[in-house]
C-alpha positions as CSV (number, residue, x, y, z in Angstrom):
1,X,8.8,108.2,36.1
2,X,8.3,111.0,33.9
3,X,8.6,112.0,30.0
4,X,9.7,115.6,29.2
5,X,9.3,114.7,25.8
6,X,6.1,113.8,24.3
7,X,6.1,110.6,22.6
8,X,3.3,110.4,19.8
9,X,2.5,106.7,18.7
10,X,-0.4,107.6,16.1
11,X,-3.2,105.1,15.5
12,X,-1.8,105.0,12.0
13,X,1.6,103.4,13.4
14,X,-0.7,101.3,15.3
15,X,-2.4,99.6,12.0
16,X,1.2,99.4,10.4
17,X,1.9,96.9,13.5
18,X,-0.9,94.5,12.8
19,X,-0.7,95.1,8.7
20,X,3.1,93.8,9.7
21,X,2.0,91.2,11.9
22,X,0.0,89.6,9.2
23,X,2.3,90.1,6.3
24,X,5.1,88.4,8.6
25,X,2.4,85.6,9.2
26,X,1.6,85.4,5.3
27,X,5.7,85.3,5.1
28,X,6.0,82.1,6.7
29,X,2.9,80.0,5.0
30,X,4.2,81.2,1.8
31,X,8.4,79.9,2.7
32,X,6.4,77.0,3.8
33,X,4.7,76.5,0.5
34,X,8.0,77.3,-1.3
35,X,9.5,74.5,0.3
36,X,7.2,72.0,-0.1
37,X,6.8,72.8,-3.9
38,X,10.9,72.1,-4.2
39,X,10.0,69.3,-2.3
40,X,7.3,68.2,-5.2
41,X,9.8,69.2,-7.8
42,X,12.8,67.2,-6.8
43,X,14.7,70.6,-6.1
44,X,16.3,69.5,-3.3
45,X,19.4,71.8,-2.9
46,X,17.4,74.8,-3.5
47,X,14.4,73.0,-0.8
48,X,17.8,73.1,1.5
49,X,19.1,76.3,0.5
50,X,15.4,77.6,1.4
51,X,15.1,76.0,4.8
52,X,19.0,77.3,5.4
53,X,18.1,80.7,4.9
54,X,14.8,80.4,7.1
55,X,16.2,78.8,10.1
56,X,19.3,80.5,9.7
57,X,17.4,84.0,10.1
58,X,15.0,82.5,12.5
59,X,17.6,81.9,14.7
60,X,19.1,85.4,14.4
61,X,16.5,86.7,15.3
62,X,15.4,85.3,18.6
63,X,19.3,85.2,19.6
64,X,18.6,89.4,19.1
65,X,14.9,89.2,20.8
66,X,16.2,87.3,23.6
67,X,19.7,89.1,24.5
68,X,17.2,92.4,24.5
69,X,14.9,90.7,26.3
70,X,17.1,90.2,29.4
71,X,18.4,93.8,29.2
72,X,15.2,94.7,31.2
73,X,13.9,91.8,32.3
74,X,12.9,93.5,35.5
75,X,11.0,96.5,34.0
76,X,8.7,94.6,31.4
77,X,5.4,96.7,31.3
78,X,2.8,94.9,29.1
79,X,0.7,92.1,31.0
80,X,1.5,89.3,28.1
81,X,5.3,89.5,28.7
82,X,4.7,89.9,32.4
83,X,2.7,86.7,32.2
84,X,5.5,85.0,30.4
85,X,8.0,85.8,32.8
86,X,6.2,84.7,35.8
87,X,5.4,81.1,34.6
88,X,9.1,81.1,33.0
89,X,8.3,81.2,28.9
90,X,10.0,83.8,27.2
91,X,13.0,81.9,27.1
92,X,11.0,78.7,25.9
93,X,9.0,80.8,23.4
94,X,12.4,82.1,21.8
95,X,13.9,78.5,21.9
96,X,10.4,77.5,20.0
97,X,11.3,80.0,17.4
98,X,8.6,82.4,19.0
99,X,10.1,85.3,20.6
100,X,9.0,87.8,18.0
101,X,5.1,86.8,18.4
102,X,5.7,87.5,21.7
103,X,7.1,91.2,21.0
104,X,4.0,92.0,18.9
105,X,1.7,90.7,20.8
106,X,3.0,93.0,23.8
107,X,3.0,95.7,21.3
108,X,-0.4,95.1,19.8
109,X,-1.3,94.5,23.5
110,X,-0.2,98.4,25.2
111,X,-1.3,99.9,21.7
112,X,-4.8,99.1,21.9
113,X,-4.9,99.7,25.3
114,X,-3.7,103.5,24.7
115,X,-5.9,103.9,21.9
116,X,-9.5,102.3,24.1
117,X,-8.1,103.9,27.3
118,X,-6.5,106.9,26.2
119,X,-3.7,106.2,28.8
120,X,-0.8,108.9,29.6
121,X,1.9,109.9,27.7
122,X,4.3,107.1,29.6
123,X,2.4,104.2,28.2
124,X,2.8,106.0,24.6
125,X,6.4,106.2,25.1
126,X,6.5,102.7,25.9
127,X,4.9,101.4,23.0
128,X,7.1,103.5,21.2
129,X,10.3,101.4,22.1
130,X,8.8,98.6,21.9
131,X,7.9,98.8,18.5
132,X,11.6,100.5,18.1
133,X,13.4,97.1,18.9
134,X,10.0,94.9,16.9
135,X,11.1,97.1,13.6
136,X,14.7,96.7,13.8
137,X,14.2,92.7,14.2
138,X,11.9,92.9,11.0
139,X,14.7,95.0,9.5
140,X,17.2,92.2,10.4
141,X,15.0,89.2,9.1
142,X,14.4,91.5,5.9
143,X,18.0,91.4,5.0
144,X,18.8,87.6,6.6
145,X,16.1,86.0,4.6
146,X,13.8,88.2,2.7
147,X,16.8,89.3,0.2
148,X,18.4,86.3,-0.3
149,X,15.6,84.3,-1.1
150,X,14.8,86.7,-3.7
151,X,17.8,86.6,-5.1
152,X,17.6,82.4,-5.3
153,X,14.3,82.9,-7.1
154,X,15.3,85.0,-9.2
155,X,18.3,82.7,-10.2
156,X,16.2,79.8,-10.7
157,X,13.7,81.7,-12.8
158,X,17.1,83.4,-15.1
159,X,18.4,79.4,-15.2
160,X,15.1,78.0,-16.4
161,X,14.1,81.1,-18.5
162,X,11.0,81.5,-17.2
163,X,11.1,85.4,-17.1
164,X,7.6,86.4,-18.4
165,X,5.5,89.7,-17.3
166,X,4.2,88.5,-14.4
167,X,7.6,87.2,-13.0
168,X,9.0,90.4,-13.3
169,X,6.0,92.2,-11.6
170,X,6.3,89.7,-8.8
171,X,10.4,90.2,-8.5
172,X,9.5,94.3,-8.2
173,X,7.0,93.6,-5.8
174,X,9.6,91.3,-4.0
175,X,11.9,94.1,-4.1
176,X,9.3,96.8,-3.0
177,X,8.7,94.7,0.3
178,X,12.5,94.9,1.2
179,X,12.5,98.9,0.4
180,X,9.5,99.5,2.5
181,X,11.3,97.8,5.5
182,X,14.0,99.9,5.4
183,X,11.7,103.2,4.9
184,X,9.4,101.6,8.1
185,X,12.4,101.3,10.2
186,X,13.4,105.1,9.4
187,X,9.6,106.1,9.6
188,X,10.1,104.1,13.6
189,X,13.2,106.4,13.9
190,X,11.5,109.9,13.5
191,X,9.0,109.1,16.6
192,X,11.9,110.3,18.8
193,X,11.6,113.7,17.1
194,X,9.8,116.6,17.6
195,X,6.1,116.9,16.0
196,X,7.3,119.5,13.5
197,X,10.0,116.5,12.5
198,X,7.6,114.1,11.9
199,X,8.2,112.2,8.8
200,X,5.7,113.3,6.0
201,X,4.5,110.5,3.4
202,X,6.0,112.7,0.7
203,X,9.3,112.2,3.0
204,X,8.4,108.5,3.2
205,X,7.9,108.2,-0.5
206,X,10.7,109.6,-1.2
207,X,13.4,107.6,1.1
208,X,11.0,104.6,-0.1
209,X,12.2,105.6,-3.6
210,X,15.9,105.6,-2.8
211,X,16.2,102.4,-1.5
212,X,14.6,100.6,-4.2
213,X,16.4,102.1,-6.7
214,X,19.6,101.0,-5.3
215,X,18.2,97.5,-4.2
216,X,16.8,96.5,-7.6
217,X,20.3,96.6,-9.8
218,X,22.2,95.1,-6.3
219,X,19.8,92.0,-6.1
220,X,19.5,91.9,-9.9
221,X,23.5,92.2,-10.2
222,X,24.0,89.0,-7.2
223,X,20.7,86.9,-9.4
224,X,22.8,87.3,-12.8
225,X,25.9,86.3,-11.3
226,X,24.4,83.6,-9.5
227,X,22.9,82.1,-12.2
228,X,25.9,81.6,-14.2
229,X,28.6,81.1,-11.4
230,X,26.3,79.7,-8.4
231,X,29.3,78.1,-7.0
232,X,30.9,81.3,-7.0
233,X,28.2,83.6,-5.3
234,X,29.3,82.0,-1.9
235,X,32.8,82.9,-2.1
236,X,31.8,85.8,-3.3
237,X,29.5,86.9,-0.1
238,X,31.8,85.4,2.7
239,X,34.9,87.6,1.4
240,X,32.8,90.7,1.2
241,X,30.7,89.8,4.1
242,X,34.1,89.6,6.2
243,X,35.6,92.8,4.8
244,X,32.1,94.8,5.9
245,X,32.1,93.5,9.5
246,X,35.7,94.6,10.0
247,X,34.5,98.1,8.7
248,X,31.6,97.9,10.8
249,X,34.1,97.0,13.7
250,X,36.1,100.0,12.9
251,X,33.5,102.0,13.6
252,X,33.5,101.0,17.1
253,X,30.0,100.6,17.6
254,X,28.0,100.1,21.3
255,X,24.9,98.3,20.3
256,X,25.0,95.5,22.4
257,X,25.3,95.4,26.5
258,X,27.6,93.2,26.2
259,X,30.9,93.5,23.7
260,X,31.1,90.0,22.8
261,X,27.1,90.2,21.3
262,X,28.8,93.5,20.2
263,X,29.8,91.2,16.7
264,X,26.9,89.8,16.5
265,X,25.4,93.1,15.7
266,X,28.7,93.8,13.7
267,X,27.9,90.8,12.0
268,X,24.5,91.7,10.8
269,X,25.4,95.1,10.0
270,X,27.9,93.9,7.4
271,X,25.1,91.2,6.1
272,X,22.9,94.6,5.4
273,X,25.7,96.7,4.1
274,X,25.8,93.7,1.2
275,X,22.8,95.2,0.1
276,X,22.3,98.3,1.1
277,X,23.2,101.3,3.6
278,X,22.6,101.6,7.3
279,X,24.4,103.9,9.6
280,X,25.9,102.7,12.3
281,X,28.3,105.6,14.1
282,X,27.4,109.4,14.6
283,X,28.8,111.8,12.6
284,X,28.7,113.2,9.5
285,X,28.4,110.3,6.7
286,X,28.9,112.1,3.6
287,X,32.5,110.2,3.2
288,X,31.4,107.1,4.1
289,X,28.1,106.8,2.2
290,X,30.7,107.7,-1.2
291,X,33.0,105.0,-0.5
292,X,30.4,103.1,0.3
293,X,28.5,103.4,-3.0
294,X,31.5,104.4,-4.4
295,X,32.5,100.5,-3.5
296,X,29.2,98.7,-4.0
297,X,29.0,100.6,-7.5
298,X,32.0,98.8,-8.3
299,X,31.4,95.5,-7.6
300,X,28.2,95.5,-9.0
301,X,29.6,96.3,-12.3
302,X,31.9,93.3,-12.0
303,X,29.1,91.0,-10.8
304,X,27.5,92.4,-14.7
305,X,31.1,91.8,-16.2
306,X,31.2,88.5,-15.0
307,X,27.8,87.5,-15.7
308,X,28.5,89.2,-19.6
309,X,31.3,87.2,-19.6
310,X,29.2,84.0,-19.5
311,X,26.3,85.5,-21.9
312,X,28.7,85.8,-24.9
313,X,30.7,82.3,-23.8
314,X,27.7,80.5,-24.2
315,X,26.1,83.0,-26.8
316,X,22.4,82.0,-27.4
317,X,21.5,80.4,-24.5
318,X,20.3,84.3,-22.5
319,X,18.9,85.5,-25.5
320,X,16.0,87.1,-23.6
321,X,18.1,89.2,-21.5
322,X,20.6,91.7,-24.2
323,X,23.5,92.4,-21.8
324,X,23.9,95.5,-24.0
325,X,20.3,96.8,-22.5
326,X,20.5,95.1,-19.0
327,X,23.7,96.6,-17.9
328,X,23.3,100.1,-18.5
329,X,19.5,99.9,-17.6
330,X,20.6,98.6,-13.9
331,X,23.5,100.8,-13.4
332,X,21.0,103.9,-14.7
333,X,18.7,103.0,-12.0
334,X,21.7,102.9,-9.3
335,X,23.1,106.5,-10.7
336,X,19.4,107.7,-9.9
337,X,18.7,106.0,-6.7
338,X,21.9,108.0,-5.6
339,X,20.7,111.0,-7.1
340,X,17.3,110.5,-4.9
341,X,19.0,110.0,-1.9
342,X,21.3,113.3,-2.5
343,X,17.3,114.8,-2.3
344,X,16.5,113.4,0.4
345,X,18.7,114.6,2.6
346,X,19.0,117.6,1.1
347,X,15.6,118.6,1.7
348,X,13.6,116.1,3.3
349,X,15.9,114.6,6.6
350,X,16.6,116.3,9.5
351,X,19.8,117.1,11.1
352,X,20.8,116.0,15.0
353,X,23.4,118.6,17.2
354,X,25.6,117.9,19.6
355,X,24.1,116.6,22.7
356,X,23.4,118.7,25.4
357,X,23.3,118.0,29.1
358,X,21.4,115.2,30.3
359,X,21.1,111.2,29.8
360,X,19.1,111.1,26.5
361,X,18.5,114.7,25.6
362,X,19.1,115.8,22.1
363,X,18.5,118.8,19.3
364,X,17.1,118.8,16.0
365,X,17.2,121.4,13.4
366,X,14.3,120.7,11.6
367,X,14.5,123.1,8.9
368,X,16.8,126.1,8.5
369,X,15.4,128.4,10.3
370,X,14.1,126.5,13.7
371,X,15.4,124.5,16.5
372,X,14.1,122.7,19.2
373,X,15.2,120.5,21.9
374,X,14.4,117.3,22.5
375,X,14.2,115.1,25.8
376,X,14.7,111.7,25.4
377,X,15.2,110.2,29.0
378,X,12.4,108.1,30.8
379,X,13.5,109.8,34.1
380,X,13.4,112.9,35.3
381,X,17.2,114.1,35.2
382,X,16.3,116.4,38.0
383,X,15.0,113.9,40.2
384,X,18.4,111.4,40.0
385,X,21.8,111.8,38.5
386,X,22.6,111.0,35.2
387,X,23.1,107.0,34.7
388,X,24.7,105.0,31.5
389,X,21.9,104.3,29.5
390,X,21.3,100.5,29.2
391,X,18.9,98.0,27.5
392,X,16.2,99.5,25.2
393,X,16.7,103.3,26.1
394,X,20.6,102.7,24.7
395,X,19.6,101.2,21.5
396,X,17.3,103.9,20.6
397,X,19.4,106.6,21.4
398,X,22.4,105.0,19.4
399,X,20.4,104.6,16.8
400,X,18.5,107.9,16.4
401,X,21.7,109.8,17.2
402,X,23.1,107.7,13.9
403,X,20.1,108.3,11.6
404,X,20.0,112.2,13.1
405,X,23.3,113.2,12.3
């Protein structure tokens, strides 16, 4: 086994993984709390709404961890996952709802033994995939659960007009969390390039910046609407939900191992798309991402028309929020978001070639006067001929030749 390319997993991506760890474990006692105080309050179709959204992306996500899981059973490298296959538990720990502990603890695990050890370059590249496929689940459980439970506080606190300061504050913060998953995940990406491609925290900041501009009127849009039509919101996500996972089918994507997990992926791709982007097929994406936002744009302007519509039927009762002020104000922040992300790619993300010869080699221009090449593969190409590319070493390289374009 050998790495022609150097895979650098910086102590700094090391303390993200256990700052994630505990905010995921923070995550849970506080859904728990939430529950229990709807409980207390005699809420109880937002207490089952709640427990819907947490089992329902619970689930998701070990269906995901375990389907990866037995891509490689065979070549599982850290000692706790190695453990839990021979004594038969990673399929019980994902049927306990436990599958991603497992993933970071076998990341936390081959991370700190790099970093006390200073092992080669291979066990590097290993954590590096690993924490490739714990990101993505995080990304997944940040866009099954994380936004639509903001979105149902947010409703309740719009229906009870309770919107002080500190609601507000707590909403952006909300908000922030979902953006900084989505920069995370793209950070994760740029480990497959070349040092020189490294993502910056000024390039951070600034795709961090995008995404929550575009987030904040989209959830804000789906909370208005929600709290006026709730009945409505539902038929609302299941038509568009349907529509994106046809799109997402016409991409013809090759995610999965397997083409009938295939929609599953499909599935949650169009259950992101409802809030955000995420590229899913190579290529250039400048059409796409316009009828994309092009699209979104639209119907969150008549999520706002609809929601108006209620404000002046029952005029008086949304006195705190002046449609006049709240519609252009979140359809301003969408203009700019798109405007940021124009910037960003203009100057800040780098660009993926054509792939060369080889099972997971390819080029990055990094800036407009340089090029280098890349290696990907976990095997020396000169040693064995080229092989599809299966389990984790697929997903990566679908995913950075899609963020890479």
């Amino acid at each position: 086994m050998e790495e022609s390319f150097q895979f650098h997993y910086s102590l700094l991506d090391y303390l993200f993984t256990l700052v994630g760890l505990l905010l995921f474990l923070l995550d849970i006692a506080l859904d728990v709390w939430t529950v229990v105080s709807f409980y207390k309050n005699g809420a109880y179709v937002y207490m089952a709404v709640m427990i819907f959204l947490l089992l329902g992306s619970s689930v998701l996500l070990q269906v995901f961890s375990w389907l990866w899981y037995s891509d490689y059973l065979d070549n599982i490298e850290t000692k706790v996952e190695k453990f839990a296959k021979k004594h038969l538990l990673i399929k019980t720990f994902h049927f306990l709802q436990l599958g991603v502990y497992l993933r970071y603890a076998g990341v936390i695990e081959i991370s700190t033994t790099h970093f006390l050890r200073h092992t080669n370059s291979f066990t590097e590249g290993v954590a590096v995939y690993l924490n490739h496929d714990l990101q993505m689940l995080r990304l997944f459980e940040t866009f099954s659960e994380s936004a639509p439970q903001l979105i149902l506080m947010m409703s309740i606190i719009l229906q009870r007009r309770e919107l002080e300061i500190i609601t507000g504050l707590k909403i952006l913060t909300s908000a922030a969390a979902i953006a900084s998953s989505v920069a995370m995940y793209h950070r994760c990406m740029r480990a497959f390039l070349p040092e020189k491609c490294k993502m910056s925290w000024i390039s951070t900041g600034v795709y961090f910046l995008w995404n929550l501009l575009v987030i904040i009127p989209r959830v804000t849009a789906l909370a208005l609407f929600s709290s006026v039509l709730p009945c409505f919101i539902i038929a609302h996500f299941l038509s568009l939900w349907m529509l994106l996972v046809l799109v997402a089918w016409s991409q013809k994507t090759n995610f999965m191992e397997h083409s009938g997990w295939e929609w599953l992926f499909r599935a949650t791709v169009g259950l992101i798309w409802y809030f955000c982007w995420f590229n899913i097929s190579t290529g250039s994406i400048k059409s796409k991402t316009i009828l994309y936002y092009s699209f979104m744009g639209l119907d969150t302007v008549m999520l706002l028309g609809f929601w108006c519509w209620k404000v002046f039927e029952y005029a008086g009762c949304w006195s705190s929020l002046n449609p006049y002020m709240v519609i252009p104000t979140l359809l301003g922040l969408y203009v700019i978001g798109i405007l940021v992300k124009i910037i960003y790619y203009t100057w800040f993300h780098p660009r993926m070639v054509e792939p060369s010869q080889g099972p997971f080699r390819q080029a990055a221009t990094c800036d407009a006067d340089s090029t280098d090449s890349i290696n990907l593969t976990l095997e020396d190409p000169a040693a064995a001929p080229a092989q599809p590319l299966t389990g984790v070493l697929k997903r990566s390289r679908n995913m950075v030749a899609n963020f890479y374009f």
